[in-house]
Structure formats: C-alpha cells, structure tokens
C-alpha positions as CSV (number, residue, x, y, z in Angstrom):
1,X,14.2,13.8,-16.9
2,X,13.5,12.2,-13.4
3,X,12.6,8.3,-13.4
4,X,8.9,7.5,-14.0
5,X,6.8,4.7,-12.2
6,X,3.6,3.3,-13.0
7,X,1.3,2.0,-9.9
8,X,-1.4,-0.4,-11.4
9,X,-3.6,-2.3,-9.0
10,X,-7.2,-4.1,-9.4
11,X,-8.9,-3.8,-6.2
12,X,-9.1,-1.2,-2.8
13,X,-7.2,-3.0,-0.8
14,X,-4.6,-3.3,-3.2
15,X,-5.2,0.9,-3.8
16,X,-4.3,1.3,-0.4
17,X,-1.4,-0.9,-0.5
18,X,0.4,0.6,-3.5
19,X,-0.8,4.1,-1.8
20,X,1.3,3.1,1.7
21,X,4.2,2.3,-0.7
22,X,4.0,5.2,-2.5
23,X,4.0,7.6,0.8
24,X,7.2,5.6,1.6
25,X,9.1,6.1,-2.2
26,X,8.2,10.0,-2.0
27,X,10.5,10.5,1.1
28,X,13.2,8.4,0.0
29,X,13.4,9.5,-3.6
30,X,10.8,12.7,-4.1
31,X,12.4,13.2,-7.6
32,X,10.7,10.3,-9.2
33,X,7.1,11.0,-11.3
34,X,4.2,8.5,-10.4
35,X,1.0,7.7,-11.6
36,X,-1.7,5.1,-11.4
37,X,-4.1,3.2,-13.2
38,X,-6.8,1.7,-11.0
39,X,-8.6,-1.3,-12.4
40,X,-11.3,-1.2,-9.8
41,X,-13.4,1.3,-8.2
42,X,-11.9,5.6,-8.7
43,X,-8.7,4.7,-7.1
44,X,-9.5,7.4,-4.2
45,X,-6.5,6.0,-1.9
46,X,-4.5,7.4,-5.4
47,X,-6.6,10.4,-5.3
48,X,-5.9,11.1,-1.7
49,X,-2.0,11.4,-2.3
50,X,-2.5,13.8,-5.4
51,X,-0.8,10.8,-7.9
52,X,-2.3,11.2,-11.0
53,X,-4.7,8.9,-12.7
54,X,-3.9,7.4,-16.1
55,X,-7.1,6.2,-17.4
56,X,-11.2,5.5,-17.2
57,X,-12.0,4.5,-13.4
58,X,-15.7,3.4,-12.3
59,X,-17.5,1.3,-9.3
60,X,-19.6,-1.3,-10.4
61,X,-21.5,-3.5,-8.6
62,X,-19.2,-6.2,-7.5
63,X,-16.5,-3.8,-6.1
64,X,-14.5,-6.0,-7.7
65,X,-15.5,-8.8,-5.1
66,X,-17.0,-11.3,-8.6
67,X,-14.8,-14.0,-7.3
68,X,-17.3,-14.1,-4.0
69,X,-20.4,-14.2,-5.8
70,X,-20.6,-14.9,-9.5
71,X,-23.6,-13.3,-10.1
72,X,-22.1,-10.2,-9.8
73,X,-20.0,-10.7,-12.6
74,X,-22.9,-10.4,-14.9
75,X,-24.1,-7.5,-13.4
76,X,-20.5,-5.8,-13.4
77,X,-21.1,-6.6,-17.2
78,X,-24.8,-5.0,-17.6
79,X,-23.3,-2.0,-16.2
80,X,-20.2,-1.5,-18.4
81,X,-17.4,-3.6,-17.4
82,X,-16.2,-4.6,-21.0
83,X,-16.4,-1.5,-22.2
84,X,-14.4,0.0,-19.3
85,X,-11.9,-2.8,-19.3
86,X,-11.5,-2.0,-23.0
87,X,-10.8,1.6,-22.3
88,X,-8.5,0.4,-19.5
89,X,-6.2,-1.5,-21.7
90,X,-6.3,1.0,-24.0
91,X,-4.9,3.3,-21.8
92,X,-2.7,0.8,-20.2
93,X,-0.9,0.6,-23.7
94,X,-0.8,4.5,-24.0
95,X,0.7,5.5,-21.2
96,X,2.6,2.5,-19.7
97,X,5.5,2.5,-22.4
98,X,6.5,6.3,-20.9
99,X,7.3,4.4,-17.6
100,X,10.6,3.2,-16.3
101,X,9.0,0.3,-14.2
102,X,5.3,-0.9,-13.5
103,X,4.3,-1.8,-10.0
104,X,1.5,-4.2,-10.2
105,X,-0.7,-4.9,-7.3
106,X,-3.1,-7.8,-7.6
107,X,-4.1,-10.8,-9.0
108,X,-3.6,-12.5,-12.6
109,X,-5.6,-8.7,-13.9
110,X,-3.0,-6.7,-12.2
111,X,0.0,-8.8,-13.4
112,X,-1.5,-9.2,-16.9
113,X,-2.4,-5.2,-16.6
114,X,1.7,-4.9,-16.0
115,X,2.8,-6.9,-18.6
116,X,0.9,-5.3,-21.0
117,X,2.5,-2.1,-20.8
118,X,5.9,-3.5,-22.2
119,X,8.0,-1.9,-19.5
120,X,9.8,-3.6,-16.8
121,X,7.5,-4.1,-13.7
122,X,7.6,-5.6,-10.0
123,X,4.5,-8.1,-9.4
124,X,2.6,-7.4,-5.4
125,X,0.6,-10.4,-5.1
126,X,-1.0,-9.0,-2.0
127,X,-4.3,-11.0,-2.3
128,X,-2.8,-14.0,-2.8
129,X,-1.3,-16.4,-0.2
130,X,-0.9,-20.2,0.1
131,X,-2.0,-19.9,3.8
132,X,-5.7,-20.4,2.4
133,X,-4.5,-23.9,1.1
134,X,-0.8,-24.8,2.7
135,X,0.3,-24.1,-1.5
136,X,-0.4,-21.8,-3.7
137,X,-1.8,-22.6,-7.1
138,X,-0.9,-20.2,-9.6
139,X,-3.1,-20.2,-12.9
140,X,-1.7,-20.0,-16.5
141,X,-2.1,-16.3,-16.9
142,X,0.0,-15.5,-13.6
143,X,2.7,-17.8,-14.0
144,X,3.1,-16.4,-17.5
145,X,3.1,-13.0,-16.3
146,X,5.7,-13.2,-13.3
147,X,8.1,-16.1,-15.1
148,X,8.6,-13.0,-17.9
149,X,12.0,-12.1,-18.5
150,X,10.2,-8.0,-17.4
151,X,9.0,-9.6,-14.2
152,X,11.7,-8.2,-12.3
153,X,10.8,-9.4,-8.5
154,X,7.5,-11.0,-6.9
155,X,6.5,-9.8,-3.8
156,X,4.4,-11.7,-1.5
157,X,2.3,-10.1,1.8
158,X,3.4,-13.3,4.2
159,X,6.8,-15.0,4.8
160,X,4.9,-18.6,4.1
161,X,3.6,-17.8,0.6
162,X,7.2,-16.5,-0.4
163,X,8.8,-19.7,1.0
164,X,6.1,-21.6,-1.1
165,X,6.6,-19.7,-4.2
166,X,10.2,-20.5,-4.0
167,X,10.1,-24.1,-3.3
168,X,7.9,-24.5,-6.4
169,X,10.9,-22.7,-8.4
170,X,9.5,-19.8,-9.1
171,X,12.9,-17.2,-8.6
172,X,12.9,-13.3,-7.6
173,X,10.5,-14.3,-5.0
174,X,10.9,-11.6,-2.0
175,X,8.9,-11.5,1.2
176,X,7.0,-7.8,0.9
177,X,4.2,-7.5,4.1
178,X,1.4,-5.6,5.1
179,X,2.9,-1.6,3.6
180,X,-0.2,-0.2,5.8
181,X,1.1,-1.7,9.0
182,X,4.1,0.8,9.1
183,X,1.7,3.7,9.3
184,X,-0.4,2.3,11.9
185,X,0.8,4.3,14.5
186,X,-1.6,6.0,17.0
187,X,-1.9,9.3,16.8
188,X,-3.2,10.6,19.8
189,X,-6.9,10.6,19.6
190,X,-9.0,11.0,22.7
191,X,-11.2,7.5,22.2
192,X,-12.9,8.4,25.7
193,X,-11.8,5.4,27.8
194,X,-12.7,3.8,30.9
195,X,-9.8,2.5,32.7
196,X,-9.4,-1.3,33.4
197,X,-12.4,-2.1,31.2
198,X,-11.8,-4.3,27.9
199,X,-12.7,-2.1,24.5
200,X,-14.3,-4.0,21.4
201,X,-13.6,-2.2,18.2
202,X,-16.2,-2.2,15.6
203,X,-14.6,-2.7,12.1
204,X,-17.6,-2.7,9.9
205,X,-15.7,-2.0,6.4
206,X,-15.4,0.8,4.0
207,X,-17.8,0.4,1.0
208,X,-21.1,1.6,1.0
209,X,-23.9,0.8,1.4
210,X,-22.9,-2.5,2.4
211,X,-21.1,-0.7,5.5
212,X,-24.3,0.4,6.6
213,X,-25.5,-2.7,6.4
214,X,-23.2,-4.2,8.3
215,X,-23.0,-2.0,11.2
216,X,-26.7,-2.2,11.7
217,X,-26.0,-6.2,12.5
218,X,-23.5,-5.2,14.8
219,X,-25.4,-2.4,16.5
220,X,-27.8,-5.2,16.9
221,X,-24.6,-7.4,17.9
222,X,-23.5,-4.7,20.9
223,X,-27.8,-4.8,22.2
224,X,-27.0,-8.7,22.7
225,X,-23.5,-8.3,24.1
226,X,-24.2,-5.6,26.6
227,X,-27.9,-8.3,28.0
228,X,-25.2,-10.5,28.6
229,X,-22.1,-8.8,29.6
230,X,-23.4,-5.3,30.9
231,X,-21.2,-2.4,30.7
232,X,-18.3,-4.5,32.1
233,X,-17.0,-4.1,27.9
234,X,-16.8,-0.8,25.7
235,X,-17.6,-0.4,22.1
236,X,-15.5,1.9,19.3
237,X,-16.7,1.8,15.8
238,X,-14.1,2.9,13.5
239,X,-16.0,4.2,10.3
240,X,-15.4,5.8,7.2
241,X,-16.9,9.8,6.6
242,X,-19.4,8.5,4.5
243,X,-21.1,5.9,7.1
244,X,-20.7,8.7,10.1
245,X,-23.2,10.8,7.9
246,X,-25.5,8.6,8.3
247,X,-25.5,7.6,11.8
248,X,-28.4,9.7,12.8
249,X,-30.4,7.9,10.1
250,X,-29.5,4.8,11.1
251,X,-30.1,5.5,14.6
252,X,-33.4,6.4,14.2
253,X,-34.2,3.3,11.6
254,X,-33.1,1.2,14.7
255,X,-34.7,2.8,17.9
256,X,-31.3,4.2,19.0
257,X,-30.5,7.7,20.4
258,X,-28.0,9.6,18.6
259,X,-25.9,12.7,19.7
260,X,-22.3,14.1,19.0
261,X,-20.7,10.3,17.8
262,X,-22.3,8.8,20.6
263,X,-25.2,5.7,20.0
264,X,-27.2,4.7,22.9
265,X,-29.7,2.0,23.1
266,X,-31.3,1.4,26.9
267,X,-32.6,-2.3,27.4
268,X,-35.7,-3.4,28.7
269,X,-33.6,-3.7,32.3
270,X,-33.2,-0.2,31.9
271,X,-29.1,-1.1,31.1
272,X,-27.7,1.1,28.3
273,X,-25.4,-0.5,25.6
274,X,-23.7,2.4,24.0
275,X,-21.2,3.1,21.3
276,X,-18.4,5.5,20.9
277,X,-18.1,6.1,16.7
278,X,-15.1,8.1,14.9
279,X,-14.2,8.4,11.2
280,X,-10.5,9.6,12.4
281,X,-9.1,7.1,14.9
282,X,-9.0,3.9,13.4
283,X,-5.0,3.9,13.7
284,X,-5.9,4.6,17.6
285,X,-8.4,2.2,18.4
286,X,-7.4,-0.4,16.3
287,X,-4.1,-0.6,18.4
288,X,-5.5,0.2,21.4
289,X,-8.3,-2.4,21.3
290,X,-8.6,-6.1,23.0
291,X,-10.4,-7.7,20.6
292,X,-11.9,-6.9,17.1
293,X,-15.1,-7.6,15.8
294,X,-14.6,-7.5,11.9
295,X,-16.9,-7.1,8.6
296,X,-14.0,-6.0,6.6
297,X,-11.0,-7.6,4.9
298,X,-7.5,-5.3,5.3
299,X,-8.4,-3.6,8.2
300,X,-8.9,-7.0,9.8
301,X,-5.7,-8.7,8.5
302,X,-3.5,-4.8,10.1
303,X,-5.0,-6.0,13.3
304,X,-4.6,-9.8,13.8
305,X,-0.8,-8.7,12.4
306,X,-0.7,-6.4,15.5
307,X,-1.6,-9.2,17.2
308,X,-5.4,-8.3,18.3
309,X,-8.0,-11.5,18.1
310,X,-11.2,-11.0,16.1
311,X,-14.4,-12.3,16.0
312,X,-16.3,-12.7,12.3
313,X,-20.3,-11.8,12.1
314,X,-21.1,-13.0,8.2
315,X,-23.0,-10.2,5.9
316,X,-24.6,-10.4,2.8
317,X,-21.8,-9.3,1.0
318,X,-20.9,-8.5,-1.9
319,X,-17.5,-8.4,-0.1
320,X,-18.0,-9.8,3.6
321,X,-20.3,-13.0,3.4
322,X,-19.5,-15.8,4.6
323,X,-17.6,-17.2,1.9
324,X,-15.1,-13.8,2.6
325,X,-15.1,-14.7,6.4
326,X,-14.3,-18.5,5.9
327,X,-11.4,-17.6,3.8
328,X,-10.2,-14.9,6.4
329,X,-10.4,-18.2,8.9
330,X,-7.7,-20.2,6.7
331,X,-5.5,-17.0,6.2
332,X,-5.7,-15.6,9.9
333,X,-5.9,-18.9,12.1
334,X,-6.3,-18.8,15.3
335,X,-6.5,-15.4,15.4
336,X,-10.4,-15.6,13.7
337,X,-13.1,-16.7,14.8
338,X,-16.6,-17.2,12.3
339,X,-20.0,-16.8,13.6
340,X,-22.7,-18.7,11.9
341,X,-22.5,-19.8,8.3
342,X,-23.9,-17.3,6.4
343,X,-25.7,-13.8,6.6
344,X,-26.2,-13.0,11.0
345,X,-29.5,-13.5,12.0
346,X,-30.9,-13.0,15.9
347,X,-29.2,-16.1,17.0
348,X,-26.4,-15.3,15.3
349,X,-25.4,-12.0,17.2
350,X,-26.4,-13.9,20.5
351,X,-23.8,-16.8,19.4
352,X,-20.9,-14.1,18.9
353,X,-21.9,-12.3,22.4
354,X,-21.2,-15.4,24.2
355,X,-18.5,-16.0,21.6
356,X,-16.9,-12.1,23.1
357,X,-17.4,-13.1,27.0
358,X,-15.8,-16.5,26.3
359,X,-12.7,-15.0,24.4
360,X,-12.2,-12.1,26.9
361,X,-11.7,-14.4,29.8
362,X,-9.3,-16.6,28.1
363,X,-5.8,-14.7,28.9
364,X,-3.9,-17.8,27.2
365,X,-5.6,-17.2,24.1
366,X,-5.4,-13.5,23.7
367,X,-1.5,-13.8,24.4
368,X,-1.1,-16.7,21.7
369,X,-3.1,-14.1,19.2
370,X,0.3,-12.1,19.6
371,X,2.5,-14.5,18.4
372,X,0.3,-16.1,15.4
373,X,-0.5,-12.8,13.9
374,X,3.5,-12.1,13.7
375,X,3.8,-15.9,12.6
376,X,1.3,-15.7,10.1
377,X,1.5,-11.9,8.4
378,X,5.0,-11.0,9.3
379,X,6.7,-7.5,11.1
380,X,6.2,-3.8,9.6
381,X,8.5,-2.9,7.4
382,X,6.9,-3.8,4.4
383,X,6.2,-0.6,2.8
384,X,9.9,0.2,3.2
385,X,11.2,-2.9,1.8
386,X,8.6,-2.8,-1.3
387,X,9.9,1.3,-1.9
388,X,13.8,0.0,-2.2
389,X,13.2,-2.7,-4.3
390,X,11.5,-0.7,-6.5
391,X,14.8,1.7,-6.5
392,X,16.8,-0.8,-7.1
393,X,15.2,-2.2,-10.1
394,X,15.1,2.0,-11.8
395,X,18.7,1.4,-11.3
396,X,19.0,-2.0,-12.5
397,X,20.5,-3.2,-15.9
398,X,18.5,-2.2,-18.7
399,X,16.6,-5.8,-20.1
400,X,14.8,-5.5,-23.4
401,X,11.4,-4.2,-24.1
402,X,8.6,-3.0,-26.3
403,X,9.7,0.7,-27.1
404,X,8.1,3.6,-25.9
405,X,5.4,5.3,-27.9
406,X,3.9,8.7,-27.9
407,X,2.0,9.1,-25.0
408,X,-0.2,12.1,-23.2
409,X,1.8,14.7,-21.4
410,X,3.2,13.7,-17.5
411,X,0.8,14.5,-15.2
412,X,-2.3,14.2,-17.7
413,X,-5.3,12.8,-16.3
414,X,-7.4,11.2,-18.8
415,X,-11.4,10.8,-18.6
C-alpha cells in the first residue's frame, strides 16, 4: 500500500501553504495518498488540487482572524464553532491513525490538531515568527506539542525565527520559507502596460465581502492619487473571481464607469484615474509591479519577499485592520509602510497618495526593499525543502505511537 500523509492546517493562508507543498510532493513522489483536514473555512486551496477532505469544514465569521478582534470569537461561537470543532476532533481521531505522517500547518490548533492524531507529524509554524517581537514566545500548548517525541521537525517561514527557536533549545528546528514563492512565476499575461511609467498593484485580499470593502477604499485611494500624481502612475488590481463579479456593482455604487476589466473615474479637471482589474494575473503583476498597495496578508508578505515595497491603507477588518497592518510593519520592516491608525477615512487615502509620490521618487529606498525582503523572508525554495523533509521522515525510523484504528475508506470525504 503506498505511504499516506495527512495535511492539517487552521487558517487560508496556511491552506494555501500546505497546497504549494503538496503541488511540489506530487511530482517528486506521485505514489503517496494525501488528504486534508481544514480547521478553518472549506479548505478550497485543498479542494482546488482534488486532495480529499477528511472531515466537517465551515466559514464563520471571524475567518478564523478571532485573535484580531475578540468579539468575533463569540460570534464564531453563536454560529457553531464548538460544535464544529467537536466534529473536527472527532474526525481528527478517525482518520489521522491511517496516516503515516501529519503535516500540521498553524498555530498551537494546528499543532495540537497533529498531535492528536497519534501518528508522527512535521509542525509548519508559518504564522508564527519572532520578527513581530525580536523572540518568539511559545505558549504551553505549542511547546508541548512540538517538544513530543512524534514531533519530528519544526519548520519555520523566516531564517530569524528558526535561529531563535534554536537558541532557546528547541531541536529539529529547520528553516522552511514562503512554499508559494516558488510558483510565483509570471506567466505571460498581457497586463496592458505603458512603457517607462511606474505600475501600483492593487492587492485588496481574498475574502469576501471584506474584499469589496476594501477595494472600494482604494478605488477611492487611486481618485486621490491620480489629483495628485496624474496619469504619470498605472493601477492593476489583482482580484479574486468572486470580487471581479461584482465590479460593475461596485462601479456603479461609486460613480465609476465600468467596461471589459477596465474602471474609470474622470475628475473634476476632466483627468481620468483608471484601473486595469484581472482575477488571473496576480503571479504577473505582482512581479511585474513597483510598488504594492496591500489590504491582504500572504499575498503581501510573496511580494515584499520578491523584494517590491508596499504601502498599508487600514480596513475594518475582520482580517486587515489596523491591528493586522501594524503587525505586518514588525514582520516586513522597511519594506511596509502604515497609513493612519485605524479604518481609511478621506484624509487617510490623501495621506497614502502623497505617501506613493514620496516612495516612487526615492530610488535608494526601492533598491534597499530588495535586500530586506530577502533578509527578512528568505529565497524560494521553500516548498521544495518542506516536500523532502517530509520524504524523509515516511522513511525515517519507526518511533512509537497510538495504533491505528478502523477508519473510513482512502479517499472518503466525510460531511
């Protein structure tokens, strides 16, 4: 019977990590069967690869952002977290015993999540870096989890958090990276550019309806830039299929003209501040762009690790308030800059126009952005390095663990 892995992970971000990582163990060992249990949200970056899902999935509220507001906690609770956490461990301790080795990718939940299972399982603590603080404080429940005997390696996303994690004597400690960065390759895509003029990409995150929110404040963002700047700057938005739907909508909500991807406001000068919108090119405008202005969290952290500068405009969250972008600022550096202090208003956007002429004109600082994102979030090669560790532990010396029960058949997907 081929060797079976587990992918467990409590959060998008850390969905689309274990997914990159996946994409990378299929081509170098497409005999081994994998599956996934998502903590948080329907696990669609599972979903998208075919891997099968091992147990109950549903958003709530929060999006599994409670740490940023805590009044979302209790609303995650009014609509069914305990019960679905319930379910989740239930199926955690079903299923995970048939698996040769967990991959957990998370916090404390998705190292807790792993350890439950019984099985051996490699820890991703890809939300977790002592760049926010200079040192990492661990709580009781991770330090339990990853200092287990079944604990086999700890992977960190930045070369300083592993360097921390081993100076405090924590062992197996291995520096993992960003696993998206090695498919961020452009692919071609006709972005429609003007030669010799700067382009400002427009990262306004993936979860709606907070994404529509969000690029509404920069739509309003662009109207300020473009009274300042002209047309001597050009605007790509990079959204997700859902947000694209709704363009003409929103559009029309806001007194813009809408045709064919193409939003166009004119100004009372009769200049016309215009944005060029795709839901397939965010590899190619993300590495083709100067600078970034970012509402989101991973998509921001690929491009200040290819080395592009990016300037913060707070929301109201659940995920990308202010409390989201200040953190970003401890974990990025240089490389971010923070509007404001908490949700945009008017003087807000006009702040962060000034804050894009300033920026664009200051060739010293664009070139250091290149060398701290590197410093800070390490090369590709992450997805790559995560993949062989994981082959090396299914080959590893047997340790002992909780023995395998019966469990549904391969491939089942349980409601």
């Amino acid at each position: 019977m081929p060797q079976r892995v587990l992918f467990i992970s409590n959060g998008h971000g850390e969905d689309n990590h274990s997914a990159h990582v996946i994409r990378t163990l299929r081509k170098l060992a497409p005999e081994i069967d994998i599956a996934a249990i998502p903590i948080v949200g329907e696990g669609n970056a599972y979903r998208r690869l075919g891997v099968p899902i091992l147990g109950p999935t549903q958003v709530l509220p929060s999006g599994g952002f409670t740490y940023v507001n805590r009044w979302l906690l209790l609303k995650d609770i009014q609509a069914g977290l305990l019960s679905l956490s319930l379910r989740q461990i239930k199926a955690i301790r079903r299923h995970g015993p048939a698996f040769d080795l967990v991959h957990a990718t998370g916090d404390s939940v998705g190292q807790t999540c792993a350890y439950l299972t019984g099985r051996p399982f490699i820890s991703f603590i890809s939300c977790l870096s002592a760049l926010y603080e200079g040192h990492l404080q661990t709580d009781f429940v991770m330090r339990f989890a990853i200092r287990s005997p079944r604990c086999r390696a700890v992977i960190t996303r930045d070369p300083y958090t592993a360097k921390d994690l081993q100076k405090q004597g924590f062992e197996k400690v291995h520096y993992g990276g960003i696993p998206s960065l090695d498919w961020l390759i452009p692919q071609g895509k006709d972005l429609q550019l003007m030669p010799a003029v700067p382009m400002v990409a427009l990262l306004p995150g993936s979860r709606m309806p907070e994404a529509v929110r969000n690029f509404k404040l920069m739509m309003q963002f662009v109207v300020e830039s473009t009274r300042l700047m002209g047309n001597t700057v050009q605007f790509r938005a990079a959204l997700v299929p859902a947000l694209m739907r709704e363009l003409g909508a929103i559009a029309a909500d806001l007194g813009w003209q809408y045709d064919a991807g193409q939003l166009t406001y004119e100004l009372d000068d009769g200049a016309i501040a215009a944005i060029r919108c795709y839901d397939d090119a965010f590899n190619d405008i993300v590495c083709h762009t100067t600078l970034v202005i970012g509402m989101a969290g991973l998509a921001v952290d690929q491009a200040v690790a290819l080395g592009k500068p990016v300037i913060q405009i707070p929301g109201e969250g659940p995920q990308f308030n202010y409390a989201f972008a200040e953190a970003q600022d401890r974990l990025l550096g240089m490389s971010a800059q923070t509007i404001g202090t908490g949700p945009a208003t008017p003087e807000t956007l006009v702040e962060a126009a000034h804050c894009l002429q300033k920026t664009l004109n200051n060739a010293d600082y664009l070139a250091a952005c290149v060398d701290n994102g590197r410093d800070r979030l390490g090369t590709p090669g992450a997805s790559k390095r995560i993949a062989q560790l994981i082959l090396d532990n299914l080959n590893a010396d047997p340790i002992e663990v909780t023995p395998p029960t019966p469990t549904a058949e391969r491939g089942t997907i349980t409601p």
